[in-house]
C-alpha positions as CSV (number, residue, x, y, z in Angstrom):
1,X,30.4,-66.9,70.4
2,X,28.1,-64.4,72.7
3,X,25.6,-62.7,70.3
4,X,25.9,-59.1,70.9
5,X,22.8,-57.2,71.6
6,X,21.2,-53.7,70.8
7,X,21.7,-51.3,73.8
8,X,19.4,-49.0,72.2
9,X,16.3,-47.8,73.2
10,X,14.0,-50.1,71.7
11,X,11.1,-47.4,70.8
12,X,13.5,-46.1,69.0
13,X,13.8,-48.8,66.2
14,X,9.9,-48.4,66.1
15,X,9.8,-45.3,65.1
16,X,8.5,-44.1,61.9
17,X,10.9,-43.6,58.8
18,X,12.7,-39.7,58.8
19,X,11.7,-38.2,55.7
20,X,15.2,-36.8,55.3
21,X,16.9,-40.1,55.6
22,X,16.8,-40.7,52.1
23,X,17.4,-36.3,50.6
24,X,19.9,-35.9,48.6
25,X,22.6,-34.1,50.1
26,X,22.7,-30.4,50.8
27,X,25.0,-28.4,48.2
28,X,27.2,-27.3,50.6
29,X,28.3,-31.0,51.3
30,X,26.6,-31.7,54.6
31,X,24.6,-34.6,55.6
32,X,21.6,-34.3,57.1
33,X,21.2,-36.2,61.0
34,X,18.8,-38.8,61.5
35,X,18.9,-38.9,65.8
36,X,20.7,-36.7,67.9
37,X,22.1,-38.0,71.6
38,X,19.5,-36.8,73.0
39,X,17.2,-39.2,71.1
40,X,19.2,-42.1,72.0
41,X,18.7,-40.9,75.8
42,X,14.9,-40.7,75.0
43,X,14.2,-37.6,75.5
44,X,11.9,-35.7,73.0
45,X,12.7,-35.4,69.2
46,X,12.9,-31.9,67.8
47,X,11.0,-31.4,64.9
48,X,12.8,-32.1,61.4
49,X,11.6,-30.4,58.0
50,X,12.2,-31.3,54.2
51,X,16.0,-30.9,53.2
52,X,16.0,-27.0,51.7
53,X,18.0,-28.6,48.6
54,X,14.4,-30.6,47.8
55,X,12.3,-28.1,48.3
56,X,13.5,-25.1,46.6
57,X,12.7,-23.0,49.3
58,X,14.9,-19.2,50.2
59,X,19.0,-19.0,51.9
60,X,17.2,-17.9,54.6
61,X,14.7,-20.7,54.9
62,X,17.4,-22.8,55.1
63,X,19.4,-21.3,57.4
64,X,16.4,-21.8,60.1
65,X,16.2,-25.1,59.2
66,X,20.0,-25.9,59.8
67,X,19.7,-24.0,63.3
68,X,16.8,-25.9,64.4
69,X,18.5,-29.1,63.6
70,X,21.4,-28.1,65.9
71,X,19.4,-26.9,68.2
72,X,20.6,-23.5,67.6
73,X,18.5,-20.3,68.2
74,X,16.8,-19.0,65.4
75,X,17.2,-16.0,63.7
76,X,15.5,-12.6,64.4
77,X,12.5,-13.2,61.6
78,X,13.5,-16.5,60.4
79,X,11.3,-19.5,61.0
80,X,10.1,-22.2,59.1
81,X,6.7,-21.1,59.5
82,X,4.8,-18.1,57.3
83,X,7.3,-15.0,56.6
84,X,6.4,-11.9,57.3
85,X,7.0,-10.3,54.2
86,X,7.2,-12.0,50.4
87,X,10.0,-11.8,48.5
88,X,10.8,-11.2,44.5
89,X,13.5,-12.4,43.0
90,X,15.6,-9.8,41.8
91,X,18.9,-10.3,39.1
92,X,22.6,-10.7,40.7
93,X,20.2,-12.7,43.4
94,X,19.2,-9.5,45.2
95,X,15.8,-9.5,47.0
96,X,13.1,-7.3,46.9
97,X,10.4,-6.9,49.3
98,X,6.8,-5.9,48.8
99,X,4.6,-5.0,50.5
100,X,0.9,-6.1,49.4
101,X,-2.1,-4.1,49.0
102,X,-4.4,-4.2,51.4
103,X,-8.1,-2.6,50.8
104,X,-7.5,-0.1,53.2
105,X,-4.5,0.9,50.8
106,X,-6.7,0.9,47.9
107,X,-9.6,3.1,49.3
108,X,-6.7,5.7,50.2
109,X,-5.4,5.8,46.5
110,X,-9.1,5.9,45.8
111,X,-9.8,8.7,47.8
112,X,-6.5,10.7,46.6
113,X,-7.7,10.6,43.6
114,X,-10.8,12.0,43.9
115,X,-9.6,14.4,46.3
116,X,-7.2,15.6,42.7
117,X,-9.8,15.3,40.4
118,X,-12.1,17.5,42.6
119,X,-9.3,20.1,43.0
120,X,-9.4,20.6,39.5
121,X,-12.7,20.7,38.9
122,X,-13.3,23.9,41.5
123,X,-9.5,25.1,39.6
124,X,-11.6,25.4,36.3
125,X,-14.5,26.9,37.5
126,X,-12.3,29.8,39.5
127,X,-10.3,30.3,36.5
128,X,-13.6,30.5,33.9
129,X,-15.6,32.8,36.6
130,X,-13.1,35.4,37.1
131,X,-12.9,36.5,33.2
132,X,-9.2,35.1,32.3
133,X,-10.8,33.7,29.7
134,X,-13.2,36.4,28.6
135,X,-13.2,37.9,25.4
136,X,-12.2,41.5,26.0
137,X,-10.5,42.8,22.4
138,X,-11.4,41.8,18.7
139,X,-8.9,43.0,16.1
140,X,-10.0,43.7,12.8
141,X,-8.0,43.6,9.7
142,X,-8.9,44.2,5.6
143,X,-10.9,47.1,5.9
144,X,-10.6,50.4,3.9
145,X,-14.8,51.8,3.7
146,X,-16.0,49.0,6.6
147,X,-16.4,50.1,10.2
148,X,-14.0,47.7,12.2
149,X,-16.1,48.6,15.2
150,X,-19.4,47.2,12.7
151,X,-17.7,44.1,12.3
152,X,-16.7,43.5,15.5
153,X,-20.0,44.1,16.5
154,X,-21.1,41.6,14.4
155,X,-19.1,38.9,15.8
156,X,-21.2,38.8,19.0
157,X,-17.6,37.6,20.9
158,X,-17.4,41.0,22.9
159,X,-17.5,39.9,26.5
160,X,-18.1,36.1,26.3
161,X,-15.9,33.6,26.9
162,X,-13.3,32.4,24.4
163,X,-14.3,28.9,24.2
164,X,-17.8,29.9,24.0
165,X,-17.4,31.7,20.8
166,X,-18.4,30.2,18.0
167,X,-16.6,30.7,15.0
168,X,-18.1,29.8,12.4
169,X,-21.3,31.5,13.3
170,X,-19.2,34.6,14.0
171,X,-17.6,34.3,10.5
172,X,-21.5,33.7,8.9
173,X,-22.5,37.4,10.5
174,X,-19.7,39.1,9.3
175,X,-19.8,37.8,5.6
176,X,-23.2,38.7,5.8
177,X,-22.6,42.6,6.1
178,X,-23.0,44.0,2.7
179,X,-19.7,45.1,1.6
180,X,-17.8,42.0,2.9
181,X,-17.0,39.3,0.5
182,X,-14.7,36.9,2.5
183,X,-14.0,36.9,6.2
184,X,-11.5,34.7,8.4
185,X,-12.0,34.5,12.7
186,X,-9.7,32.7,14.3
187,X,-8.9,32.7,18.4
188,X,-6.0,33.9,20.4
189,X,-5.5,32.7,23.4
190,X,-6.3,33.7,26.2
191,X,-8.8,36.2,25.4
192,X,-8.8,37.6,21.9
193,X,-10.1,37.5,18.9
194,X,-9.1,38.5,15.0
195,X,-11.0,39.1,11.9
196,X,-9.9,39.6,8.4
197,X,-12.0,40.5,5.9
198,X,-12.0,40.7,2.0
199,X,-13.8,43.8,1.2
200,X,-16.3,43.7,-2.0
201,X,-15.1,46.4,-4.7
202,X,-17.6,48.9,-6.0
203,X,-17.9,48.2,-9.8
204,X,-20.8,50.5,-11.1
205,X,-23.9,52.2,-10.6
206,X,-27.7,50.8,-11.0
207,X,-29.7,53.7,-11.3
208,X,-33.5,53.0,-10.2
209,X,-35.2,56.5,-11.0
210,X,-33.3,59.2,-9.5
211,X,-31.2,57.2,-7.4
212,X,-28.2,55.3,-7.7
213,X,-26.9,52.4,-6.1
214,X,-23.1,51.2,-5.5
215,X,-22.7,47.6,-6.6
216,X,-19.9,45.1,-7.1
217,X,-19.5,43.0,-9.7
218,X,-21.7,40.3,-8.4
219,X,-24.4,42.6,-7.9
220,X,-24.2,42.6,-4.6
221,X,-25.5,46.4,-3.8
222,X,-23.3,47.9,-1.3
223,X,-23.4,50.7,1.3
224,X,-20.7,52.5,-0.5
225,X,-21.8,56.2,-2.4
226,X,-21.6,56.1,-6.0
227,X,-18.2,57.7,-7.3
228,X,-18.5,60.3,-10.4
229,X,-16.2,57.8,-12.4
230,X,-18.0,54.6,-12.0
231,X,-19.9,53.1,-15.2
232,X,-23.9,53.3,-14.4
233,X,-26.5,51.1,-16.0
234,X,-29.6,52.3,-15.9
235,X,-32.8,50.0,-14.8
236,X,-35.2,51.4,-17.4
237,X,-38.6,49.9,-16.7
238,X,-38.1,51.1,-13.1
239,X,-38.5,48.9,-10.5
240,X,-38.6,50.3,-6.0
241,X,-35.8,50.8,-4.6
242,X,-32.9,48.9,-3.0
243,X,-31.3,48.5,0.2
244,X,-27.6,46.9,1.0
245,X,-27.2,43.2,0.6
246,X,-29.6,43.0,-1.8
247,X,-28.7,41.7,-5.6
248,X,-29.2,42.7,-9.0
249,X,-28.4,41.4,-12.4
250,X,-24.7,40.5,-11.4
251,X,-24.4,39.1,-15.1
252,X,-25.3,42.8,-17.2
253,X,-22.7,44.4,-14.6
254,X,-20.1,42.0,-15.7
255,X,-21.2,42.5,-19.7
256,X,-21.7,46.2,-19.4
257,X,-18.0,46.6,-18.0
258,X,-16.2,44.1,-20.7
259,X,-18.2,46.1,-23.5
260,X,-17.3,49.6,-22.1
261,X,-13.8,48.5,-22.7
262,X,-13.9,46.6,-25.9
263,X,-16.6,48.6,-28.1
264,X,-14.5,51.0,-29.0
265,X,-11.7,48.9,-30.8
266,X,-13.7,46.7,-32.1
267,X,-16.6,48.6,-33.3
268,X,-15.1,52.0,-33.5
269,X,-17.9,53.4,-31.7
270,X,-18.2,54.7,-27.7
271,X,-20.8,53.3,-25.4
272,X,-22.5,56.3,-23.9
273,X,-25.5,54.7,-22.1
274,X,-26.2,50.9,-20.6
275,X,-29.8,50.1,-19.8
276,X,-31.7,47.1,-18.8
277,X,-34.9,45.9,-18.2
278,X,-36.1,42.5,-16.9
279,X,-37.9,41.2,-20.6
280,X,-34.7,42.4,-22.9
281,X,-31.5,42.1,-20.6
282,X,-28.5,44.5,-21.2
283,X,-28.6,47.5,-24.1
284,X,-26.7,50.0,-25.2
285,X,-26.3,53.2,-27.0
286,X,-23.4,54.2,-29.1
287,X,-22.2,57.9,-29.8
288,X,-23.4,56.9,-33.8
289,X,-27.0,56.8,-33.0
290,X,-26.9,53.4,-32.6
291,X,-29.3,51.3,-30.2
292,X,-27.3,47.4,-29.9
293,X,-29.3,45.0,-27.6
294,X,-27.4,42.3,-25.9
295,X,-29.5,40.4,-24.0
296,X,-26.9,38.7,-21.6
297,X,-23.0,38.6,-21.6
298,X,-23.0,34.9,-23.2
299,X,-20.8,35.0,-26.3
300,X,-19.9,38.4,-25.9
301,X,-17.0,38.3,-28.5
302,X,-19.3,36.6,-30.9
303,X,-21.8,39.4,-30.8
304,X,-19.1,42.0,-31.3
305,X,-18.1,40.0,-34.3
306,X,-21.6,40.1,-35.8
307,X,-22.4,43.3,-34.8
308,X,-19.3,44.4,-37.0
309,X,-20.1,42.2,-39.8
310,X,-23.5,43.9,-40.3
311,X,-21.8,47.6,-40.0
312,X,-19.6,46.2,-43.0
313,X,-22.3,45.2,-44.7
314,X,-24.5,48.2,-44.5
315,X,-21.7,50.1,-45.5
316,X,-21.6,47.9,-49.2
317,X,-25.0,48.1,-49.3
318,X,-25.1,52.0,-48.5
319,X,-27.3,51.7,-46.2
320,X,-28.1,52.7,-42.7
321,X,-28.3,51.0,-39.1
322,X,-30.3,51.8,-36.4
323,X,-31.1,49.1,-33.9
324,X,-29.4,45.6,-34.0
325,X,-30.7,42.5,-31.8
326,X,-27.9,40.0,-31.2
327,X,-29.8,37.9,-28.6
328,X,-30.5,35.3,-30.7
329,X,-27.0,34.2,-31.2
330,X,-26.2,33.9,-36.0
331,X,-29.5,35.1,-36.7
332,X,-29.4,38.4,-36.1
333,X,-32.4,41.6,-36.9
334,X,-31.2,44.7,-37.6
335,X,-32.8,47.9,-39.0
């Protein structure tokens, strides 16, 4: 029997192994082809690539791949080689494109944002230079014997710019006027300021020679002119006179006005006359004749007590008081 021979070009049996012959097949079912007529008729070999189904690549990598192994024309874009644009996978397998940043890109957000910041900068300074922001009203409040206009004065915000103020040296000066004993500032925006203030009360008069001074009952003297009514305690060893702000025994005003109220029911006898000095403190002198020194306004109730125990005493005994010293807390002198 004739042995049948190969008709087929020889080189091509010498080629080198397709890399495809052995892929697994394609999804869609197809096989890949190994030679083409024209191979068999010698002509060149188109190029072949790595089954899309083993490389993972995209739909439309593969579709370029298919048409260059028909040796169909590829489409617009397509190629196996670098694409032009990446792409992101996207749900539903939808694809997004992106295009990267480039330096250039950069250095034009860069430069946008400086161009902003800028803008805002110069924004500010227009906005502060013109006076929207300048302090051009301050409202006081709390006031019955105070100036307003003194206190707003005293804030030293007329004029400047809100957010220049500062508020707690504003609120320092004001508490530092004489008859204020409390003061609140606070800012309004865009250019206002309030003030409220807690006026001291006028409590009594310290005489010092022949003049009389207005103080609260802290001692604080104020700028105030004594009223007819007010309880006076006269500064008997004398002493120079006094100017507002200043302070004087705050503790003898405070005893002086607790015994004006409580001598006469619980003595039975009027205070008609408060003195001090700086060696014996607070005394006073009663519409009996009687001379009571105090001292301070520590255990005021307990010195009433003894004071009335030694009236009842002198009264078994027949006898007559004239000066009592209850400084010294139980052991009292009296004569």
């Amino acid at each position: 029997m004739p042995k049948r021979t190969d008709k087929r070009d020889p080189s091509a049996a010498n080629r080198e192994a397709d890399p495809l012959d052995d892929a697994p097949a394609r999804a869609d079912g197809a096989h890949d082809v190994a030679a083409s007529d024209a191979d068999v008729a010698g002509t060149p070999a188109r190029p072949e690539y790595p089954s899309p189904s083993a490389t993972g690549v995209s739909r439309a990598h593969r579709t370029a791949t298919r048409a260059i192994e028909h040796g169909a024309p590829l489409p617009a874009g397509s190629g196996p080689g670098p694409r032009a644009r990446p792409a992101v996978a996207r749900p539903h397998g939808r694809e997004r494109y992106v295009v990267p940043r480039t330096r250039s890109h950069r250095l034009m957000m860069l430069a946008g944002a400086m161009v902003t910041l800028v803008t805002c900068v110069l924004g500010a300074y227009a906005v502060v230079n013109a006076g929207f922001f300048r302090v051009d009203r301050v409202d006081v409040t709390g006031t019955t014997r105070l100036s307003t206009d003194e206190i707003a004065r005293a804030t030293g915000a007329s004029g400047r710019e809100l957010f220049a103020v500062d508020i707690a040296r504003s609120r320092a000066a004001v508490e530092r006027i004489a008859g204020v004993s409390r003061a609140d500032v606070h800012r309004v925006w865009p250019r206002r300021l309030t003030v409220r203030v807690v006026e001291r009360a006028p409590a009594a008069v310290w005489q010092v020679g022949a003049v009389g001074y207005t103080v609260d009952s802290s001692g604080t003297v104020l700028d105030f002119a004594p009223e007819p009514s007010m309880l006076t305690i006269y500064q008997a060893d004398g002493g120079s006179g006094l100017v507002a702000g200043e302070h004087v025994d705050g503790d003898a005003v405070r005893a002086a006005l607790q015994l004006r109220d409580t001598v006469p029911a619980r003595v039975g006898q009027q205070a008609v006359r408060f003195e001090w000095t700086a060696r014996n403190g607070l005394e006073i002198a009663t519409d009996k004749g009687q001379r009571i020194r105090f001292g301070d306004g520590a255990d005021i109730d307990f010195k009433l007590a003894l004071w009335r125990g030694i009236l009842d005493q002198a009264r078994r005994d027949r006898s007559t008081v004239r000066e009592i010293d209850l400084r010294f807390g139980d052991r009292a002198v009296y004569r």
